[in-house]
C-alpha angles and dihedrals in degrees: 000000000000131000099237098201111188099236118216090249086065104251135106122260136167127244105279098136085062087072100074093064085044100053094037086045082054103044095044105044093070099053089038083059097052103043082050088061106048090040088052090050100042084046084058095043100238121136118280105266103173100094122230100240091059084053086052091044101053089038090057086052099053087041082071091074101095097051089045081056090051088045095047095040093053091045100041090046110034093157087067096075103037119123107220135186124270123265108257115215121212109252133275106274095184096169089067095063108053106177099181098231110233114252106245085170091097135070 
């Protein structure tokens, strides 16, 4: 089932703008709940029992957000990124528009 939102410019499209909270939501929880955890345990002043490794892990994770910005941004607004062709003017038409030229021949 898809979210239909109404945009300001008057036609349908789905939520995907609703991607960005979900994937931060999702990039940030795991490394919240470590650092929870760590900062419990060293409140209580037991030893330390989140390993490192699983820390590393979950920062590299959250250090993909950039590039998931990048990835939802190309994909929510693909318009953004479309080459298109260069606007073509009409051409002159200089004998439409006669502006009489002051004399500054004489003195």
């Amino acid at each position: 089932m898809s979210i239909q939102i109404l945009s300001p410019f008057g036609h349908h499209s789905d939520c995907g703008l609703c991607r960005y909270p979900a994937v931060y939501c999702i990039l940030v929880l795991p490394l919240s709940i470590a650092r929870w955890v760590a900062f419990g345990q060293e409140a209580k002043r037991v030893v330390n029992s989140v390993p490192s490794a699983a820390t590393f892990a979950v920062a590299a994770v959250f250090q993909l957000s950039g590039l998931l910005n990048v990835v939802l941004l190309v994909t929510t607004r693909p318009t953004l990124f479309q080459r298109s062709r260069p606007i073509e003017l009409p051409p002159s038409t200089p004998d439409l528009v006669d502006i009489p030229l002051p004399d500054v021949s004489a003195p």
